[in-house]
N, C-alpha and C positions, 0 to 999 in steps of 0.2 A: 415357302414351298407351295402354297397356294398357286401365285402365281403359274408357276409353272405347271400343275396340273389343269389349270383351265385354259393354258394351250393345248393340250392333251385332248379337251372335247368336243366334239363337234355337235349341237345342239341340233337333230334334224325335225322338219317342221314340214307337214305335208296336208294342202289343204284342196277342196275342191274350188273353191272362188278369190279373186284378189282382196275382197273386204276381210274374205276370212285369215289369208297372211296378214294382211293389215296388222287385225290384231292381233294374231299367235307373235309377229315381231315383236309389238309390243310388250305383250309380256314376257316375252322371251331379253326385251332389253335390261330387265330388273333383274335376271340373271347374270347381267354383266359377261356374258359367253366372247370370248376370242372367235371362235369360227360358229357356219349356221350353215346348214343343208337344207335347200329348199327341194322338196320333192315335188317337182311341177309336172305329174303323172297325169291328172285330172285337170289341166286344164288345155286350154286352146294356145298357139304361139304368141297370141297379142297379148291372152293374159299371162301367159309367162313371161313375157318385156316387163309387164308392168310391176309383175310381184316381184322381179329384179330390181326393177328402178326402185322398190319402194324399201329392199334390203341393202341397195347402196347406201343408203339416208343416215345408218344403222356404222359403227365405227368394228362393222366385223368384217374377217375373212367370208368368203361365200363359195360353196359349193351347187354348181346348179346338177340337178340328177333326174331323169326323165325313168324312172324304172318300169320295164315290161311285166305283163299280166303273166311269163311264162317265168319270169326270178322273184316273184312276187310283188309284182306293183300292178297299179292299177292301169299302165297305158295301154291300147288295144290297138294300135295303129300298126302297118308296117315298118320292116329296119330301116325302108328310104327316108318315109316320114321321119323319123323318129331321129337318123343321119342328119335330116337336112335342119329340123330345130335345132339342135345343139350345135349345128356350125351356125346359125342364125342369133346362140343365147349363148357362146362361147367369150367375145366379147363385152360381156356385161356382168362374168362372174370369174373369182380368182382359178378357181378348180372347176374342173368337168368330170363327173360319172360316166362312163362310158363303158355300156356290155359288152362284153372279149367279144363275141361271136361278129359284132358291127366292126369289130379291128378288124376280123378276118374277112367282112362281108365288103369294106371298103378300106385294104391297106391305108387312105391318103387320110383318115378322119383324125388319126393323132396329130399330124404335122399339119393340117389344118387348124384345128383347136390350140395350138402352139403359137401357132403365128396369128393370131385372136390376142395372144398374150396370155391365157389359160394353160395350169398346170392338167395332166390329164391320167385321172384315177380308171385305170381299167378293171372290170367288177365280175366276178361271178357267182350266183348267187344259188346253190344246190340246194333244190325244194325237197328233195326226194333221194334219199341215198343212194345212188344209183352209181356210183362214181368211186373207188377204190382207194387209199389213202394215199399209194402210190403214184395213183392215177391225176389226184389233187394236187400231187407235189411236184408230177411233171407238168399239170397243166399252171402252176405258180410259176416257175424256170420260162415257162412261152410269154406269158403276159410281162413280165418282168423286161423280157428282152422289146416291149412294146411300147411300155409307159412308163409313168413319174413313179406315179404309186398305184401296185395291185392289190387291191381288196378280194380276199376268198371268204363266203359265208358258207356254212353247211349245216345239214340238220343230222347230227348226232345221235345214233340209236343206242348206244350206251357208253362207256367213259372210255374205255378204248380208242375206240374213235376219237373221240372229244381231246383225247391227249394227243392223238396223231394230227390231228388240227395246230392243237398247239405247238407240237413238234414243229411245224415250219419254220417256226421263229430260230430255228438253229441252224440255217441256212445263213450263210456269209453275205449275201447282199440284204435281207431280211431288215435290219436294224434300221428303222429309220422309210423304209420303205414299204416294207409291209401290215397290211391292217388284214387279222384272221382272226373269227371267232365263229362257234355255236348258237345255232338258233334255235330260240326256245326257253321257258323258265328257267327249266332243270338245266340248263345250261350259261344262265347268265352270268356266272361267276367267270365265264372266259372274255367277255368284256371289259371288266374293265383285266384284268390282268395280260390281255393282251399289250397294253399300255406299258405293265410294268415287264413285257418282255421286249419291247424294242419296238411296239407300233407306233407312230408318228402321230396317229389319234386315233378314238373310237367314237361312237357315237350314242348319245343320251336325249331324251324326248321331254318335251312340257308333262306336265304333273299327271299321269295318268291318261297320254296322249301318246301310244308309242307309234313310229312310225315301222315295227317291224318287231317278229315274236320274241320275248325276252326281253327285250331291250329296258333298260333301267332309265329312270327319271335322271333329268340331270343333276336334281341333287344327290339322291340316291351313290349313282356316277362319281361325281365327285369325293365323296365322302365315304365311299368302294377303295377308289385309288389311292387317296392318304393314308386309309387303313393297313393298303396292302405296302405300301411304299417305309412304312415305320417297320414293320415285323422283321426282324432278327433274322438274317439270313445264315443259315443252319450249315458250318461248313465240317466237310468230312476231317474224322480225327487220324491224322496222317504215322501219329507215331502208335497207335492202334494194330493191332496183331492178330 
């Protein structure tokens, strides 16, 4: 069962300089992880080449992901800039992170990133509730019709929410495609159980290095989803009156 839970993770790793990927890889290789997201927010295009080159070396899948200061990352640049890296560092990583708004900003950037040979994850990432659960589920249905796999992240003001988050997953094309959870402590537990509702993966950080609020260590991660993946699935008593 192992095995197949650490397809399940995506180990992401966000540094400001290539010495310092250097080593976050490396320790990250003694986790033995199937896939790695490198967050090359903080750095320049050459050093994003290189932190690439240095996670091919590495026998994992790679996600490159470049996140804006306005879904919570650190890049400050404009959509062109920000367009024109990723079709520059599309060829050098399996997956591409790509913010919905640069779909809509440049129809051409998925079938560009396609033909790189890159799968392409379209991402939105709600800092601020602002955005209705309704509103979240029609905007999963757009991205859906855009990419491989849509990523929705949101910040949950109480469990209501947090279950209408997780409600996506009951969506027909969902299984397999979609990656949705809460951000935040008090929300971590939709992490990894997004996994056991049909996400394709989630994402878990070096030992007290998250690259995002809540987010669980990837041992933690792992040892989340075993848990949840054994517990007795509780079915209704049909001859019950």
């Amino acid at each position: 069962m192992r095995s197949d839970v650490l397809e399940r993770i995506c180990l992401s790793i966000r540094e400001s300089s290539v010495r310092g990927f250097e080593e976050k890889l490396r320790r990250a290789h003694d986790l033995d992880p199937v896939m790695v997201e490198l967050r090359l927010d903080d750095l320049s295009l050459d050093e994003s080449r290189e932190a690439l080159s240095l996670a091919s070396e590495y026998p994992v899948k790679v996600i490159a992901t470049i996140r804006s200061v306005r879904e919570g990352g650190g890049f400050r640049g404009d959509d062109e800039t920000m367009i024109k890296s990723l079709r520059e560092l599309s060829g050098r990583a399996d997956l591409v992170d790509v913010e919905y708004r640069l779909c809509e900003f440049d129809p051409r950037i998925v079938d560009h990133l396609r033909s790189n040979g890159a799968m392409v994850i379209a991402s939105r990432h709600v800092l601020t509730p602002i955005l209705k659960i309704d509103q979240i589920s029609e905007l999963a249905e757009e991205m859906r019709r855009v990419a491989d796999l849509v990523k929705v992240v949101y910040t949950a003001t109480n469990t209501v929410v947090a279950l209408g988050i997780i409600d996506l997953y009951a969506k027909e094309w969902a299984k397999g495609r979609l990656i949705s959870f809460c951000m935040g402590e008090r929300w971590s537990l939709t992490r990894p159980l997004s996994v056991i509702l049909g996400a394709p993966f989630t994402y878990a950080s070096l030992d007290n290095e998250p690259t995002g609020p809540g987010q669980l260590s990837f041992t933690e991660l792992l040892h989340s989803i075993e848990k949840l993946m054994v517990m007795p699935r509780i079915a209704p008593d049909r001859h019950h009156r």
